[in-house]
C-alpha positions in Angstrom: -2.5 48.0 23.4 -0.9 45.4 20.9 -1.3 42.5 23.4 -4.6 43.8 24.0 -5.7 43.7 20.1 -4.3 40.1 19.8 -5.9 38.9 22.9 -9.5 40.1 21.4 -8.2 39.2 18.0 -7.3 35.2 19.3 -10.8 35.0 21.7 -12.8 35.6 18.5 -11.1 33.2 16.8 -11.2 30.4 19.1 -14.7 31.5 19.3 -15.8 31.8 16.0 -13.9 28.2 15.8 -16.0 26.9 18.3 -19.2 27.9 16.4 -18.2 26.3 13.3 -18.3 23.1 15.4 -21.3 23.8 16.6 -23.4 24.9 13.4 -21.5 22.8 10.2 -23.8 24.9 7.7 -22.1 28.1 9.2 -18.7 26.0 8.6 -19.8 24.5 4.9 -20.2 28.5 3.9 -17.1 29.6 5.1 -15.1 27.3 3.4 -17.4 27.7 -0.1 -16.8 31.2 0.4 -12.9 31.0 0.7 -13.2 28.1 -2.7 -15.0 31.1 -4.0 -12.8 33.7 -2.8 -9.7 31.8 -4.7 -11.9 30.7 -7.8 -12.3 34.3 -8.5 -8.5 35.0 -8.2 -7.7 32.4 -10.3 -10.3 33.1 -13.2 -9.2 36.4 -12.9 -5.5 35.5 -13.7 -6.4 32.7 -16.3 -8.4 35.6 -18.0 -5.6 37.5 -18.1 -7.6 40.5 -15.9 -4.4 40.0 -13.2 -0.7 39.0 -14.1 -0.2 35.1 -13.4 1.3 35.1 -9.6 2.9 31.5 -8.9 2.5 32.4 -5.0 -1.2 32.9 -5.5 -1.7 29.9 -7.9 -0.4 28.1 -5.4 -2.6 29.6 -2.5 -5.9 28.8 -4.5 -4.8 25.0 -4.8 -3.9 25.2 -1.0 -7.4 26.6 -0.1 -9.3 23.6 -2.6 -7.2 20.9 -0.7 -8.3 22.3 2.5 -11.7 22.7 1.9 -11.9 19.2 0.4 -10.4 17.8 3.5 -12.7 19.8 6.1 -16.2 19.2 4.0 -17.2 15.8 4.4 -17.5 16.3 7.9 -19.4 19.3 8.0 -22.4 16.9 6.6 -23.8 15.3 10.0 -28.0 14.2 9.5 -28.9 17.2 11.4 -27.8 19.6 8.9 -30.0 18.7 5.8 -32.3 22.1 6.5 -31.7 25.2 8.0 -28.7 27.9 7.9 -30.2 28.9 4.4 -27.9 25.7 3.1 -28.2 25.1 -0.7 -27.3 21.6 0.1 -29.2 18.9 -1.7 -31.0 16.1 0.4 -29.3 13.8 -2.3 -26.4 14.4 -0.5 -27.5 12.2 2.7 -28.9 9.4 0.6 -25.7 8.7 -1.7 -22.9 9.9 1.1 -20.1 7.3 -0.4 -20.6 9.1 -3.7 -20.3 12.8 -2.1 -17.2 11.9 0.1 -15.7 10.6 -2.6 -16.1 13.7 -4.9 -14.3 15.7 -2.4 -11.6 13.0 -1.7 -11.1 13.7 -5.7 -11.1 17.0 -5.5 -8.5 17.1 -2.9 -6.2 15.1 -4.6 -6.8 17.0 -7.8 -6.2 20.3 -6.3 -3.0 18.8 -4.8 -1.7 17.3 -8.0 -2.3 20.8 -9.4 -0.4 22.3 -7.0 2.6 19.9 -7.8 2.3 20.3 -11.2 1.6 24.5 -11.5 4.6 26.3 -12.9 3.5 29.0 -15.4 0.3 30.2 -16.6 -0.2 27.5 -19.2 -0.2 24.8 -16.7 -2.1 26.8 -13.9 -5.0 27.5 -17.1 -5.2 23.7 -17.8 -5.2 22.5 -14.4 -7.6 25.2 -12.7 -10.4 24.8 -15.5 -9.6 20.9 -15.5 -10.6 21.5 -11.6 -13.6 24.0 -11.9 -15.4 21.4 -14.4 -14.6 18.2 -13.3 -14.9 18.8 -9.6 -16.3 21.8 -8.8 -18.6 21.5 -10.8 -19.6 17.7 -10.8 -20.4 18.2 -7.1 -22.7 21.7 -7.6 -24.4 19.9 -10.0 -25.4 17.1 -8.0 -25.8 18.0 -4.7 -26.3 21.6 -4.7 -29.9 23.2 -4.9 -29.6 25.9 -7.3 -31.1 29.6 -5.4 -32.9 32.2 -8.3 
């Protein structure tokens, strides 16, 4: 029965892998969602709505430097429409610009990650993060949905 479940478990994974390739908008939401996912945690604990959990600060840096390496290729030319993506056609036409935002925000999240120890310095690094990269990049190359 376990072999079973892990068999299942692995073939939808592999599979679901191999439709990421295959549609990069699918891909491009599933790792927004994760940034999403561990921008939540993180306001939540620089709030003070969750204790501070160095494990988890540590996690939401890991899932930022991630995502930042995976994105810029999830941006081929036949991915401008479709797959309800939010992303801006300004993308396409200033590419250098967008890859580079993300090779910032992957070194940013990783210097975060080195430099996280306590709730002070996960508060100064994860809104240093959320406005500089985060949301540089939404700004410009995300369309806005009401």
């Amino acid at each position: 029965m376990i072999r079973t479940v892990f068999a299942v478990t692995a073939i939808a994974f592999v599979v679901s892998a191999a439709l990421a390739q295959q549609d990069p908008i699918a891909a491009r939401r599933t790792l927004m969602k994760a940034n999403g996912d561990a921008a939540k945690t993180g306001a939540a604990m620089a709030k003070g709505e969750t204790p501070f959990d160095l494990a988890a600060a540590h996690k939401i840096f890991a899932t930022f430097e991630d995502a930042a390496t995976k994105m810029p290729a999830l941006f081929p030319d036949d991915s401008k429409t479709g797959g309800d993506t939010a992303a801006d056609p300004k993308i396409w036409e200033n590419m250098a610009d967008f890859k580079a935002k993300f090779a910032k925000f992957g070194d940013d999240a990783k210097a975060a990650d080195a430099q996280v120890t306590d709730l002070d310095t996960f508060k100064a690094s994860f809104a240093a993060i959320g406005k500089n990269d985060c949301g540089a990049c939404h700004q410009n190359y995300r369309i806005k949905k009401n």
